[in-house]
N, C-alpha and C positions, 0 to 999 in steps of 0.2 A: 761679623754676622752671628745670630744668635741660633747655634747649634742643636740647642733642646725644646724645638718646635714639638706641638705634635701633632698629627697625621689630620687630623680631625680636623683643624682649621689652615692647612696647608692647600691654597688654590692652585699648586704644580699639578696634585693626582688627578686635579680635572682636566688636565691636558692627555691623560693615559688611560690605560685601561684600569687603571686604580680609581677611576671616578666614577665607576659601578658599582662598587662597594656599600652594602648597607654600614649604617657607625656603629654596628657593632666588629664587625670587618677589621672597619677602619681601626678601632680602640686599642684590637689585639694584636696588629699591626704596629702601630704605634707604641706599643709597650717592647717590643721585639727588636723594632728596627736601630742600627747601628750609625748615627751623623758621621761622616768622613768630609774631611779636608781636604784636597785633591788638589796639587802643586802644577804647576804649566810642564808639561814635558812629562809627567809620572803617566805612568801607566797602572790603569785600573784592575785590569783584566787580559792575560796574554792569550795567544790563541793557543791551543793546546791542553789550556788548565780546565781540571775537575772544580766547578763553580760551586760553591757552599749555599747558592743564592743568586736574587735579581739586583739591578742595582737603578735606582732611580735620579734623574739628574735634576736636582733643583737649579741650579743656576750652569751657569759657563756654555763649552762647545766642547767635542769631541771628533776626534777621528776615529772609523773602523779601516782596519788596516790586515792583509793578509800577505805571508810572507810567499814569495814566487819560488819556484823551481831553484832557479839563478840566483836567490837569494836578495832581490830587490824586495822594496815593500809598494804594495800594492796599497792605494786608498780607495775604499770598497764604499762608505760612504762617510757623510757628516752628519751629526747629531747636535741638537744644544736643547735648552731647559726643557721639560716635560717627557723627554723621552723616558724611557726603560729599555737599560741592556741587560742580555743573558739571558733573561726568558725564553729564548726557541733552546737555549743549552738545556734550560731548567725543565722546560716541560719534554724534551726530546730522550729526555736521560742522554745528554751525549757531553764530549767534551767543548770547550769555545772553539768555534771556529774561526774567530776574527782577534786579535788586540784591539783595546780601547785606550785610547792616552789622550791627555787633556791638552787643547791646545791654548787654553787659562787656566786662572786659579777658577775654582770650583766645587760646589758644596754636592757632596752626592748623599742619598741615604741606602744602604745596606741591607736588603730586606729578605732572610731566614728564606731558604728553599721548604722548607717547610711548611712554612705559613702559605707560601707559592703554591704547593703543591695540593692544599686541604682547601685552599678557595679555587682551583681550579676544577675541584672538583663538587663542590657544592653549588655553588653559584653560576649560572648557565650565562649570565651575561658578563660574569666576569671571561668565561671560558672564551664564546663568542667574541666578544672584546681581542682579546689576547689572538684569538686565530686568525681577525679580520688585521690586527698590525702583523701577524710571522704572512698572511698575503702578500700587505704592502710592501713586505721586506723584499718578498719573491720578487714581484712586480718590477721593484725599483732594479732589482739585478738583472732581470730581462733583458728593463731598457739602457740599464749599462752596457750590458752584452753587446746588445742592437748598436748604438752607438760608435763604439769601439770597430764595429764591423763595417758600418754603412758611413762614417763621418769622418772627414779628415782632420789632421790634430788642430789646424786651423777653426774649423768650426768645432770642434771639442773645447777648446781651449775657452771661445765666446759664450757656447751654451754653459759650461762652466762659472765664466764670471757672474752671469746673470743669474744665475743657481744659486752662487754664495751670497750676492747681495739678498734675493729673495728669503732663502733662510737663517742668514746673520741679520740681515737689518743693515744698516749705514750708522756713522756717529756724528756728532754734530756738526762733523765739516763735508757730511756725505762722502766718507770712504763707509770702504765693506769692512762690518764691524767683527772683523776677525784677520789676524796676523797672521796668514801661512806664506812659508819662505817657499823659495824658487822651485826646491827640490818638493815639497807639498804639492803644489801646483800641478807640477811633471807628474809625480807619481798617481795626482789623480783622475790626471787625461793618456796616461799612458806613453810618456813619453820621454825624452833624456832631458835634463835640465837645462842643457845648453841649449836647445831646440825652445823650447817655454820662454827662457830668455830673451830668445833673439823676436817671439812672436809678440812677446810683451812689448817688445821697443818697435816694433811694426805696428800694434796695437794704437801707441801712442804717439807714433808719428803721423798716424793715421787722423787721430784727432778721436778715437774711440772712447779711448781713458785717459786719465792724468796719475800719474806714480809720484809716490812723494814716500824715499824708500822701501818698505816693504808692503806701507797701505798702497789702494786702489781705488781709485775714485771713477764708475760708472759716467761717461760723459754723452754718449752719446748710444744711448739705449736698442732703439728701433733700428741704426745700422749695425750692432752688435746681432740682433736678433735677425737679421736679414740674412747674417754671415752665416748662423748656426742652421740657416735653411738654404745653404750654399749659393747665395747671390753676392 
């Protein structure tokens, strides 16, 4: 893929708050920002690091991930193209609070805390923009919260699957178009991998989904979604 785009005629920033941007914005932008390569399993961003910068995803998926107490990892959410990480680091002045790691290859672009910082502050719909997604972020953690609280790993586990198909997409044999291993799973319903295991193979006996090693293939939708409303 060809690395030395620029900003200007890239349709990912219309998926973000980068699609507010007047081109003159954009231009200056695009002369600044940095194309990275992003290897499956690398890691972008750890939680703890002083961020020089935003970083934009043109292509691929990501996990957010935060280390527990006990030292397990936590998966806090999923991302794939159009997002923007690091922004609540960048505009907060704080450190990351999450890791980001690729769970494909993936084109990310680099984009100067700087240039972050002088359009957040000129430009009121970019600012606007930016605070209406550090909401969404909020929001989505609420209702992780909530979840975690009120739903058992049974129904976590279903409202889950239908989560990844929704925001992965399916491939052309209708699996969910993203690889997470057993232990991914668990860590993002809260639970021990052995347990995610066994609920997978209940799953499938059930007639819910068909496994064809680490894909998943959605079979039967509206009883999946019946589960995650505890029937």
């Amino acid at each position: 893929m060809d690395m030395h785009h620029n900003c200007e005629s890239c349709i990912i920033r219309e998926l973000n708050s980068l699609g507010s941007i007047p081109s003159e914005d954009i231009s200056n932008i695009s002369k600044h920002k940095i194309p990275i390569h992003v290897k499956r399993g690398e890691v972008i961003f750890s939680e703890g690091a002083s961020l020089k910068g935003v970083y934009c995803l043109r292509n691929g998926k990501c996990k957010l991930t935060k280390l527990a107490p006990n030292g397990k990892e936590q998966i806090v959410r999923f991302i794939s193209k159009g997002e923007l990480v690091g922004h609540r680091s960048i505009i907060s002045n704080s450190v990351a609070h999450l890791t980001v790691t690729a769970l494909e290859e993936m084109d990310v672009c680099f984009i100067p805390k700087q240039d972050i910082l002088e359009l957040f502050k000129k430009n009121t719909e970019f600012s606007l923009q930016i605070t209406k997604a550090l909401a969404r972020d909020l929001d989505d953690a609420n209702s992780s919260i909530a979840n975690m609280a009120q739903k058992n790993v049974r129904e976590r586990l279903a409202e889950s699957l239908l989560f990844f198909e929704k925001i992965f997409g399916v491939d052309n044999e209708g699996y969910i178009a993203v690889t997470l291993t057993r232990e991914e799973i668990a860590n993002a319903i809260g639970t021990a991998t052995e347990s995610t295991i066994r609920l997978l193979s209940d799953f499938k006996k059930g007639g819910y989904i068909i496994l064809s090693g680490k894909k998943i293939k959605l079979k039967e939708k509206v009883k999946l979604q019946q589960l995650t409303e505890g029937y």
